[in-house]
DSSP file (Angstrom, degrees, kcal/mol; ACC not computed):
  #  RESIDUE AA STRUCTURE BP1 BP2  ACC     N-H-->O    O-->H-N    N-H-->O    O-->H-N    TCO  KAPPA ALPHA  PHI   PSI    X-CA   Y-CA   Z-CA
    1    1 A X     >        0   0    0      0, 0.0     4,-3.1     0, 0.0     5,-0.1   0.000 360.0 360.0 360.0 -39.6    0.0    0.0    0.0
    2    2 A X  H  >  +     0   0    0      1,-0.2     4,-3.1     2,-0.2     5,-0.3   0.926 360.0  51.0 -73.2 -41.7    2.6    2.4    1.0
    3    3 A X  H  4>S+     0   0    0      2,-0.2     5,-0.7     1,-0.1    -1,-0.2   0.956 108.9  53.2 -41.1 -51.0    4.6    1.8   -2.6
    4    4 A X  H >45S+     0   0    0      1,-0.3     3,-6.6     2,-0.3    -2,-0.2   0.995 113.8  41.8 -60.3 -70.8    1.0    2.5   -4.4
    5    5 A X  H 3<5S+     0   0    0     -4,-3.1    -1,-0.3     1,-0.3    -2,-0.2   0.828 117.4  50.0 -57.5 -28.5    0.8    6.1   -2.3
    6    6 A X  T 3<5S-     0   0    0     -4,-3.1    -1,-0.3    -3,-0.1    -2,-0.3   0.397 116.7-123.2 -57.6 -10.6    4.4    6.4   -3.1
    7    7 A X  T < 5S+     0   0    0     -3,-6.6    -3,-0.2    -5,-0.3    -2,-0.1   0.990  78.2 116.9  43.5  63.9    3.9    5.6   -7.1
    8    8 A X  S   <S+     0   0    0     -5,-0.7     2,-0.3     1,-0.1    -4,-0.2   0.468  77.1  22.4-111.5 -24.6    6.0    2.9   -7.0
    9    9 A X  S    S-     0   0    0     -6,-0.1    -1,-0.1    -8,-0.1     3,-0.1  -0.623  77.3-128.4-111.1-179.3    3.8    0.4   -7.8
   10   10 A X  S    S+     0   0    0     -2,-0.3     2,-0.4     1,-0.2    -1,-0.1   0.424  80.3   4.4 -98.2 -11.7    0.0    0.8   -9.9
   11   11 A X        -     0   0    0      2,-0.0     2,-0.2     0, 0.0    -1,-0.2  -0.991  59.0-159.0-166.9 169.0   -2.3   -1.0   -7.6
   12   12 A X        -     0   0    0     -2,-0.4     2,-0.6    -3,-0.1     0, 0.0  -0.992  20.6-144.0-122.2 132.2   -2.9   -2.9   -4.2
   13   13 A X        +     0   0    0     -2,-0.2     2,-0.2    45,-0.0    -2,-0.0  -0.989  48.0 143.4 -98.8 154.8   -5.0   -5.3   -2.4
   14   14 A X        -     0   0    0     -2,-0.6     2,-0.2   -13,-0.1    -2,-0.1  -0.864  45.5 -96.0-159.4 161.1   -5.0   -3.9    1.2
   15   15 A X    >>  -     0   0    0     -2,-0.2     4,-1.8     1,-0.1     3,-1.1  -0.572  35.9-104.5 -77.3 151.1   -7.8   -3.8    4.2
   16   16 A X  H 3> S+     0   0    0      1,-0.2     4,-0.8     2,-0.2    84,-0.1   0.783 116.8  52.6 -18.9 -59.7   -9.9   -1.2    5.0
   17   17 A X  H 34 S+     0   0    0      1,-0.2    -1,-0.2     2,-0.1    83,-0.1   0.817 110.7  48.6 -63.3 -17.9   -7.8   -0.2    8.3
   18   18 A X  H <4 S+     0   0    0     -3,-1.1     4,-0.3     1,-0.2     3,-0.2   0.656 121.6  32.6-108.2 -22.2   -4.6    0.0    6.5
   19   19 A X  H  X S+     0   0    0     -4,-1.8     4,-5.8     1,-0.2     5,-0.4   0.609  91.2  90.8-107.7 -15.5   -6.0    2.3    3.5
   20   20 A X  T  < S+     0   0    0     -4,-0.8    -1,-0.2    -5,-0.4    -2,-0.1   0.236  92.6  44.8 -75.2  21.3   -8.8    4.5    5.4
   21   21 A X  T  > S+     0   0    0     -3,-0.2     4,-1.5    -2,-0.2     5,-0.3   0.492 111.5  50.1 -97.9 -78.7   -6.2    7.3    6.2
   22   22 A X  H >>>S+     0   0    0      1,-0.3     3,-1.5    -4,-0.3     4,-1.2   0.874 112.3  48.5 -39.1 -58.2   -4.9    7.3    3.0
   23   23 A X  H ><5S+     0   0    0     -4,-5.8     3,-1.1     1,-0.3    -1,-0.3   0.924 103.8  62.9 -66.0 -30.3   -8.4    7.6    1.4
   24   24 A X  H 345S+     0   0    0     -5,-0.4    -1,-0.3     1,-0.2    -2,-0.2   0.728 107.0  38.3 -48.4 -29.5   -9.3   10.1    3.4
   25   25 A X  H <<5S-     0   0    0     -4,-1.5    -1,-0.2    -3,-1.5    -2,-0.2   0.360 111.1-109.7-128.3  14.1   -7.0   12.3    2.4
   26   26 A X  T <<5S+     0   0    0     -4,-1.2     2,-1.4    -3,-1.1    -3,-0.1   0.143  86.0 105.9 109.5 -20.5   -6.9   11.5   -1.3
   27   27 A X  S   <S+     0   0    0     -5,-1.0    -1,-0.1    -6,-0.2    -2,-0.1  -0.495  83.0  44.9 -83.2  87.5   -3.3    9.7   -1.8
   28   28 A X  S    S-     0   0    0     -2,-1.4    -2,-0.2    -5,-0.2     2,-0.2   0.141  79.0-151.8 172.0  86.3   -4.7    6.3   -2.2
   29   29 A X        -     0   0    0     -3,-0.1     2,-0.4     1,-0.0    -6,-0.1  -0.582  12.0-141.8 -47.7 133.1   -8.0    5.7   -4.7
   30   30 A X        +     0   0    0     -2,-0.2    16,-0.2     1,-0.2     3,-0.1  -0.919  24.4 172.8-100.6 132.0  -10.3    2.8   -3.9
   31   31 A X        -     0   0    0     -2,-0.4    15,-1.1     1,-0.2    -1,-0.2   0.923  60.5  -0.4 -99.7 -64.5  -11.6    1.1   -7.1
   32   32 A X        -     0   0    0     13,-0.2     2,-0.3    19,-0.0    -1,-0.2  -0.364  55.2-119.5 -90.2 164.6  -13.3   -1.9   -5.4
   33   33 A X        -     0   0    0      2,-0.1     2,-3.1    -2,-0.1    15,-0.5  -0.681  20.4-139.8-126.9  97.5  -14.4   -3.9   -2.5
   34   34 A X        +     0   0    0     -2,-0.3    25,-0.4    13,-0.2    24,-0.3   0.202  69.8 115.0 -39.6  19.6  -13.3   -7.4   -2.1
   35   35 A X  S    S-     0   0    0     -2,-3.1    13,-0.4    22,-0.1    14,-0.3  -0.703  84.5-129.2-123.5 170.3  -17.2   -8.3   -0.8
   36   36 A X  S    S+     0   0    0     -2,-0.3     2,-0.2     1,-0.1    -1,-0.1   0.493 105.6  17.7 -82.8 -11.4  -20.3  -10.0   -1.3
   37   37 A X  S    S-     0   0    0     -4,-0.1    -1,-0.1     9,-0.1     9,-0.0  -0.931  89.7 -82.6-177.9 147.3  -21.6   -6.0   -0.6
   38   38 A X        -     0   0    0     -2,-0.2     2,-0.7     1,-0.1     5,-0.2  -0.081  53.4-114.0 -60.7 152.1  -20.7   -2.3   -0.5
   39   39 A X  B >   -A   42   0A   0      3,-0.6     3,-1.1     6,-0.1     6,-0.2  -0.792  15.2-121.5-113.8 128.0  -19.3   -1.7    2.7
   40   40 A X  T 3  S+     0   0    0     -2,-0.7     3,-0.4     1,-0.3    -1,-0.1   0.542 116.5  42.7 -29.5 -58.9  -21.7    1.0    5.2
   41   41 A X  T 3  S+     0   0    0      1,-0.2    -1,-0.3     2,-0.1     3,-0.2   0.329 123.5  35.8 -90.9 -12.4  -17.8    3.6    5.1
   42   42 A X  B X  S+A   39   0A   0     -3,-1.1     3,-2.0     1,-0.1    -3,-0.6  -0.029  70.3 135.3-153.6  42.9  -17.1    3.2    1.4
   43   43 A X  T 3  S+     0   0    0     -3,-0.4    -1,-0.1     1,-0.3    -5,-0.1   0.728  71.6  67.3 -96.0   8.1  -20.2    3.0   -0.6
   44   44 A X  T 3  S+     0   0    0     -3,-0.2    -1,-0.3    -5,-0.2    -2,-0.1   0.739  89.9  96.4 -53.5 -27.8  -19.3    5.1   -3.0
   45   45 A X  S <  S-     0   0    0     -3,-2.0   -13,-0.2    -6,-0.2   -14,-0.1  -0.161  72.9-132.5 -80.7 124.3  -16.9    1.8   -3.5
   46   46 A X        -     0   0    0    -15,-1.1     2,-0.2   -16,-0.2    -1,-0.1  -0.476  21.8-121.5 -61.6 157.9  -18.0   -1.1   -6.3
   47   47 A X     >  -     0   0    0    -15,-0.2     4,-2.3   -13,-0.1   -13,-0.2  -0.497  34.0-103.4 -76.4 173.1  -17.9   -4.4   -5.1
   48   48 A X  T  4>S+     0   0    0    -15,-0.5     5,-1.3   -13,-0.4     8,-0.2   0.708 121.5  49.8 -88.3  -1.1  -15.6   -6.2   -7.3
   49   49 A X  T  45S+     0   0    0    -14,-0.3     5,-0.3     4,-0.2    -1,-0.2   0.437 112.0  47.6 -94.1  -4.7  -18.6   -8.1   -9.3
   50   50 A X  T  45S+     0   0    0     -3,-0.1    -2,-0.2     3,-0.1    -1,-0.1   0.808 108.8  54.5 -86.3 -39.1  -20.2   -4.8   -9.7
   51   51 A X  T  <5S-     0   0    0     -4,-2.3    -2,-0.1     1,-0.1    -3,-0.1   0.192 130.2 -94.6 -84.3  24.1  -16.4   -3.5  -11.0
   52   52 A X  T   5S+     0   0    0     -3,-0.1    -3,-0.2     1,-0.1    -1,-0.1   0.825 104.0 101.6  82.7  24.4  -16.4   -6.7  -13.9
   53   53 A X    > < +     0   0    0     -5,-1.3     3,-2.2     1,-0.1    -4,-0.2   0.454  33.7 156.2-127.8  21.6  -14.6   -9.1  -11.8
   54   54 A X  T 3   +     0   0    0      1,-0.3    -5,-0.2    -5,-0.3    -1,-0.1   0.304  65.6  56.0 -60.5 -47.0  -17.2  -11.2  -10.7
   55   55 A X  T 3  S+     0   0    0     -7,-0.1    -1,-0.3    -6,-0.0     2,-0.2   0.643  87.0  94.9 -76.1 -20.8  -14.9  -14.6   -9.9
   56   56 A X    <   +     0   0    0     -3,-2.2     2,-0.3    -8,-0.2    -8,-0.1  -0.563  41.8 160.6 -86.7 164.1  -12.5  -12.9   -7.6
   57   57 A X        -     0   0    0     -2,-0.2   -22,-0.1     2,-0.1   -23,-0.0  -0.761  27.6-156.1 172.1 109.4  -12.9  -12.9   -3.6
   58   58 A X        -     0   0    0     -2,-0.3   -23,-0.1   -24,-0.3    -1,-0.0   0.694  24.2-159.9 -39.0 -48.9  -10.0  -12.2   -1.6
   59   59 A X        -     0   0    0    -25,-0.4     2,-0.5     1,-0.1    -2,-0.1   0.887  15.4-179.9  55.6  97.9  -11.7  -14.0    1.0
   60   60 A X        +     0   0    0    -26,-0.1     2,-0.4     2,-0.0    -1,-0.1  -0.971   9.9 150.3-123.8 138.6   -9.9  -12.6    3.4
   61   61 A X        -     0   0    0     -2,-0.5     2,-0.3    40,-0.0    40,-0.0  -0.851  36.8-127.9-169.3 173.4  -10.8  -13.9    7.3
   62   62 A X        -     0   0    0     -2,-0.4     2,-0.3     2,-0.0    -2,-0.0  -0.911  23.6-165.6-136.0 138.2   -9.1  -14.3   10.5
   63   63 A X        -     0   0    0     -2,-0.3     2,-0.6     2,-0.0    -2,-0.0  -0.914  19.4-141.8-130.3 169.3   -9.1  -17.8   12.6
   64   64 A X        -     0   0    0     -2,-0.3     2,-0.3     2,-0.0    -2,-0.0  -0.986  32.9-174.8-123.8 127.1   -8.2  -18.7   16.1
   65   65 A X        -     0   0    0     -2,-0.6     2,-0.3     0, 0.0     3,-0.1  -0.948  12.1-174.1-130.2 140.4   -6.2  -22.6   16.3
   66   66 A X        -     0   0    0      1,-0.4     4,-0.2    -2,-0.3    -2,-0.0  -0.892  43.4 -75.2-128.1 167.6   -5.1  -24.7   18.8
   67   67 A X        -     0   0    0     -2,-0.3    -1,-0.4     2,-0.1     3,-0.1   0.228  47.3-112.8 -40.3 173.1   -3.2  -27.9   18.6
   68   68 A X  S    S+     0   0    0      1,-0.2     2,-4.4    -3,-0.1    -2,-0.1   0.921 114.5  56.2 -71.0 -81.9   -5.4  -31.0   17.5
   69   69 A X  S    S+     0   0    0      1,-0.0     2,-0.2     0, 0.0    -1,-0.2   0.358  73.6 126.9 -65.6  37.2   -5.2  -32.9   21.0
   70   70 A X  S    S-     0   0    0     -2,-4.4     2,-0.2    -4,-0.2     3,-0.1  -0.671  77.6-105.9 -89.6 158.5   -6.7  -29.6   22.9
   71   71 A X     >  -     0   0    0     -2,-0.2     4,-1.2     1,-0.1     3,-0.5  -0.640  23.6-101.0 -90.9 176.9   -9.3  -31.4   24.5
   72   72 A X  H  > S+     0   0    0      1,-0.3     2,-2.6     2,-0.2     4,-2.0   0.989 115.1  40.8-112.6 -93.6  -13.1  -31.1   23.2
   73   73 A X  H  4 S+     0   0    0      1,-0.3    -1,-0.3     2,-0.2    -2,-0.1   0.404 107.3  56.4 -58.5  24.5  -14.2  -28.6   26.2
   74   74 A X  H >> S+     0   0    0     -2,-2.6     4,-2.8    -3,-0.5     3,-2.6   0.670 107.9  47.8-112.7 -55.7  -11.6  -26.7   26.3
   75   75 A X  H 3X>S+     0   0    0     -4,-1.2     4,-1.9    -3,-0.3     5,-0.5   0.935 115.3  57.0 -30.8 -56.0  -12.2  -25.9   22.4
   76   76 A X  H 3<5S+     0   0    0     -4,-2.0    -1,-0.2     2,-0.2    -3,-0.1   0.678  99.3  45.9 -34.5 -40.6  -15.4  -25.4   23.8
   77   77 A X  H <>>S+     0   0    0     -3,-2.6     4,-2.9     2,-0.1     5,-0.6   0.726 116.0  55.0 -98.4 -54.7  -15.0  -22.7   26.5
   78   78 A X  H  <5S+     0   0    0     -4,-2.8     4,-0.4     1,-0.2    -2,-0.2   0.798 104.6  45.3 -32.7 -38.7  -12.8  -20.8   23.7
   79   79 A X  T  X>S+     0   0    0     -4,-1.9     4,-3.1     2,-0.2     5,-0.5   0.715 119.5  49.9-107.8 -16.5  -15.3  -20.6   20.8
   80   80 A X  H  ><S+     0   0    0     -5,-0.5     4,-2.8     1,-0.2    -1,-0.2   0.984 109.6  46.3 -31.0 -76.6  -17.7  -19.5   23.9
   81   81 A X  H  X5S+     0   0    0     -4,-2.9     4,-2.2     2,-0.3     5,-0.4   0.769 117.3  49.6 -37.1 -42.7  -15.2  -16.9   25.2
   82   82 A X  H  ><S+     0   0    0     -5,-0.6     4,-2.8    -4,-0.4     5,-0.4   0.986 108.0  48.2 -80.6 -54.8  -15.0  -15.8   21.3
   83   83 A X  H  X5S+     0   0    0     -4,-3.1     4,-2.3     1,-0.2    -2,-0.3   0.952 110.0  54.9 -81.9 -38.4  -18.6  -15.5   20.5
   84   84 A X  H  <<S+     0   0    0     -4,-2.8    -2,-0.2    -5,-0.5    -1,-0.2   0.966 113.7  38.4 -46.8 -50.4  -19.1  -13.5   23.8
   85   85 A X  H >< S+     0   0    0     -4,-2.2     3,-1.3     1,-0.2     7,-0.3   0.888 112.5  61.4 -66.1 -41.1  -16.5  -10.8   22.8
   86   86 A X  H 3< S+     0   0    0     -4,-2.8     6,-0.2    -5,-0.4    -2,-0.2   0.910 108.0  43.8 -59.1 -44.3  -17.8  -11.1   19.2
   87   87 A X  T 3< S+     0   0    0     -4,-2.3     2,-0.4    -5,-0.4    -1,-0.2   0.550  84.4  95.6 -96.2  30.2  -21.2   -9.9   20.3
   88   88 A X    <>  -     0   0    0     -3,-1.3     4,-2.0     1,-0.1     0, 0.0  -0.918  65.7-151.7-118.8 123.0  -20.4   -6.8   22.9
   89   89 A X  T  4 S+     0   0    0     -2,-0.4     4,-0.4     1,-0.2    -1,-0.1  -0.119  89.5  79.5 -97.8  42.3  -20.8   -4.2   20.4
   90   90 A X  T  4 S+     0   0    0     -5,-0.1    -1,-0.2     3,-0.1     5,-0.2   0.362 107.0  34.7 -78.1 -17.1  -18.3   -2.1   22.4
   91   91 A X  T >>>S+     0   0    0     -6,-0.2     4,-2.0     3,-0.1     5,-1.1   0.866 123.6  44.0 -80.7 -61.2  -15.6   -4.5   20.5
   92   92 A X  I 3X>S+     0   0    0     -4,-2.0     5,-2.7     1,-0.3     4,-1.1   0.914 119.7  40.8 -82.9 -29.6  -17.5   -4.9   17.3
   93   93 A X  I 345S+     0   0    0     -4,-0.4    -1,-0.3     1,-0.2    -2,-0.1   0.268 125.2  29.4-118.0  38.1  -18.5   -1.0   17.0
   94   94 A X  I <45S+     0   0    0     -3,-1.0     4,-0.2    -4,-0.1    -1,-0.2   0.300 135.7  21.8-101.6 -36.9  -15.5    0.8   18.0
   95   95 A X  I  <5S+     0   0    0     -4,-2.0    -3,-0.2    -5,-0.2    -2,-0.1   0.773 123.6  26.3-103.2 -31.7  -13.1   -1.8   16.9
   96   96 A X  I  XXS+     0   0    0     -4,-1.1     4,-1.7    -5,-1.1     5,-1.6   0.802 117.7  46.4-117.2 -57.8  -13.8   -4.3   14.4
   97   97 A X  T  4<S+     0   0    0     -5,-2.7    -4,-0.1     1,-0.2    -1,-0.1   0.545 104.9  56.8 -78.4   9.5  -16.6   -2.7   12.1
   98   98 A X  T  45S+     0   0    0     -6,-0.2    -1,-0.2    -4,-0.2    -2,-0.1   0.710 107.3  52.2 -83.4 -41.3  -15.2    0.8   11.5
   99   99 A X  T  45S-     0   0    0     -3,-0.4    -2,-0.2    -5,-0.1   -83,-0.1   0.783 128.3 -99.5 -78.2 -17.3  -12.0   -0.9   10.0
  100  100 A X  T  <5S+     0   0    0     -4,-1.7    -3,-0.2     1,-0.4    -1,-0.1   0.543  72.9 139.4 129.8  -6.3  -14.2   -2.9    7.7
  101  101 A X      < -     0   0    0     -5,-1.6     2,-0.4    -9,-0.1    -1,-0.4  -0.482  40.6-149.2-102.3 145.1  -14.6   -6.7    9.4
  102  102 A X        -     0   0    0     -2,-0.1     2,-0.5     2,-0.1     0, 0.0  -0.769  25.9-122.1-107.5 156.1  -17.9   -8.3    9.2
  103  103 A X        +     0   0    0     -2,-0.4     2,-0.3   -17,-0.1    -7,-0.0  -0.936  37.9 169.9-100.9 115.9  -18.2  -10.7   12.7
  104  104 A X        -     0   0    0     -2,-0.5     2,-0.3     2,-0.0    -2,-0.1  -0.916  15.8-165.8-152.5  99.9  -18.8  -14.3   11.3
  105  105 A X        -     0   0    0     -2,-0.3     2,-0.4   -19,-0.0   -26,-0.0  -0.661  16.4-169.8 -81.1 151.6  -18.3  -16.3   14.7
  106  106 A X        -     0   0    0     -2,-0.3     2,-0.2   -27,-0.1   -23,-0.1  -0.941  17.7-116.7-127.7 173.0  -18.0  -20.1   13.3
  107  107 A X        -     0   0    0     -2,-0.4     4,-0.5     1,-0.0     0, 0.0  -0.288  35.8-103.4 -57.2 169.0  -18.0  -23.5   15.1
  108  108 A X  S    S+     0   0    0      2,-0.2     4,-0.2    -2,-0.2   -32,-0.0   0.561 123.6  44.0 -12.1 -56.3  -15.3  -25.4   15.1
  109  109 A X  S  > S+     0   0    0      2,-0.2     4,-0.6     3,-0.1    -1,-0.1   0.418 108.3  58.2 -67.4 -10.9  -16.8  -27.6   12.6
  110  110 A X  H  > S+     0   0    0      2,-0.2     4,-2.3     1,-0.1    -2,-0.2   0.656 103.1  64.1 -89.0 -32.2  -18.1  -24.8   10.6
  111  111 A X  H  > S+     0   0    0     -4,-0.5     4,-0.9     1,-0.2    -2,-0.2   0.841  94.8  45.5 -63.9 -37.9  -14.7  -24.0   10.5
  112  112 A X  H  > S+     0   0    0     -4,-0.2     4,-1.8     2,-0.2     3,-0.3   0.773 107.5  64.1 -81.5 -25.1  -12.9  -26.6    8.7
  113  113 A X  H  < S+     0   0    0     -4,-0.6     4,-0.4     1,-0.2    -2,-0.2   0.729 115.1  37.4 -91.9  -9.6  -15.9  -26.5    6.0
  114  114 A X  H  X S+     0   0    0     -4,-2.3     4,-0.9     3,-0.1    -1,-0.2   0.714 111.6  48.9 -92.9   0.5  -14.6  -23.2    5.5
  115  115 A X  H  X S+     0   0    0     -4,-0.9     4,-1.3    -3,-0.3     5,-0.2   0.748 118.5  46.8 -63.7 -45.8  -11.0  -23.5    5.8
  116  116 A X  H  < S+     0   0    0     -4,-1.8    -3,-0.1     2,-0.2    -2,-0.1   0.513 114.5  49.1 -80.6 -13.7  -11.5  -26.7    3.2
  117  117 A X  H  > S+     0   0    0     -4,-0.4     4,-1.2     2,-0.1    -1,-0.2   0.692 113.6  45.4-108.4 -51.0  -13.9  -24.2    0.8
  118  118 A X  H  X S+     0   0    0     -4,-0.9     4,-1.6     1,-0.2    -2,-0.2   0.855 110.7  53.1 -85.3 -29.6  -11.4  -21.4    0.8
  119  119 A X  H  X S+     0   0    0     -4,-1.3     4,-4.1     2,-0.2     5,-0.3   0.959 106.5  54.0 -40.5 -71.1   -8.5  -23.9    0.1
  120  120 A X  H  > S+     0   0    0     -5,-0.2     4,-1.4     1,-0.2     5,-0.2   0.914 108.3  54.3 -57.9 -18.9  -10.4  -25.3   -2.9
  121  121 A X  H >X S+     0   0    0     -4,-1.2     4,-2.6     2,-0.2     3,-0.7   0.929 108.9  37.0 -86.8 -46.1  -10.6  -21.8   -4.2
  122  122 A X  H 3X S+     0   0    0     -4,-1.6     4,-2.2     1,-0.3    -1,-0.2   0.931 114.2  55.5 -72.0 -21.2   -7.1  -20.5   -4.3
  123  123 A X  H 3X S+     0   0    0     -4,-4.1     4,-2.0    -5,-0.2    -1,-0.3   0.846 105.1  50.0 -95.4   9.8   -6.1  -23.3   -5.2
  124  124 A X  H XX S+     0   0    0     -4,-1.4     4,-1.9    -3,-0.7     3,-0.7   0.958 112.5  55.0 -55.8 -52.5   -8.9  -23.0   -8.3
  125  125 A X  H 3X S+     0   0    0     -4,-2.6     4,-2.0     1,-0.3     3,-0.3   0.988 107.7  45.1 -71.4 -67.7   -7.3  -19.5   -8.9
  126  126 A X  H 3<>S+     0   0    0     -4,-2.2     5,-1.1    -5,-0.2    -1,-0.3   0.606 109.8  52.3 -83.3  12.2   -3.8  -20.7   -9.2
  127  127 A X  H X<5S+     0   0    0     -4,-2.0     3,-1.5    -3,-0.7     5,-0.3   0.838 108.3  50.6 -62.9 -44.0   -4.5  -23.5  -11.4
  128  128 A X  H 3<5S+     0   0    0     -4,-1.9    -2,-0.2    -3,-0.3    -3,-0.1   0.737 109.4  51.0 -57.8 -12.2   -6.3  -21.2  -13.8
  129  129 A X  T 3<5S-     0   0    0     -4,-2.0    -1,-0.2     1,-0.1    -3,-0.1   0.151 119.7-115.5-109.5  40.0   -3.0  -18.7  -13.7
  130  130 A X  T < 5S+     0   0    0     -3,-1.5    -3,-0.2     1,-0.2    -4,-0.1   0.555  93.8 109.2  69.7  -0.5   -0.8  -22.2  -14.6
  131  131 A X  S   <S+     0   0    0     -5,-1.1    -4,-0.3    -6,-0.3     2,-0.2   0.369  76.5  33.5 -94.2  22.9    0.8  -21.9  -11.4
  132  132 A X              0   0    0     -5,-0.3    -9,-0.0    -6,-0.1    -5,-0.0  -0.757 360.0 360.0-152.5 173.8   -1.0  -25.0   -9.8
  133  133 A X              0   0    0     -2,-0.2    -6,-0.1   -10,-0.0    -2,-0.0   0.024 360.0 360.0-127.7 360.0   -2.3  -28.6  -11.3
């Protein structure tokens, strides 16, 4: 990002926290929005299937992991702990949804079918750019 405001490079992907300075004050254009929907700060902003790109998704998430052997109710008390903090909107609306993050608590099991979903996609994306079989 800093190259881009520097004009060393022509483009970026970056987040939301890392660029919302920048846009603010004009060195940094936003063409798109890696999401399923214009985002509430930046709706001036395309999505990237409104901007022609319709097959790309950053997909971008955050996860929390612990060894396999953590035992079952300790995994338990965590994803607790997690969805509690996730849903005090003194976290989500000072902190997490001004920078741009949507709050998608998962299970544990909900988690690997999207760890295993986002897997099959990149590696869809670098087979189509030859870099993959």
């Amino acid at each position: 990002m800093l190259a881009t405001v520097a004009g060393e490079v022509n483009l970026t992907l970056c987040g939301v926290a890392s660029a919302r300075e920048h846009l603010a004050a004009g060195t940094l254009r936003g063409l798109a929005v890696g999401r399923g929907a214009r985002l509430p700060m930046l709706p001036e902003l395309p999505t990237l299937a409104e901007a022609g790109y319709p097959d790309i998704d950053p997909r971008t998430w955050f996860g929390i992991f612990a060894p396999a052997a953590t035992p079952a109710d300790t995994l338990s008390r965590i994803h607790r702990d997690i969805a509690v903090a996730m849903a005090d909107p003194a976290i989500v609306d000072r902190h997490l949804t001004p920078n741009g993050y949507t709050v998608h608590v998962a299970t544990p099991e909900a988690s690997r079918g999207i760890i295993a979903q986002d897997l099959e996609y990149k590696r869809g994306l670098l087979t189509r750019a030859g870099l993959a079989r």
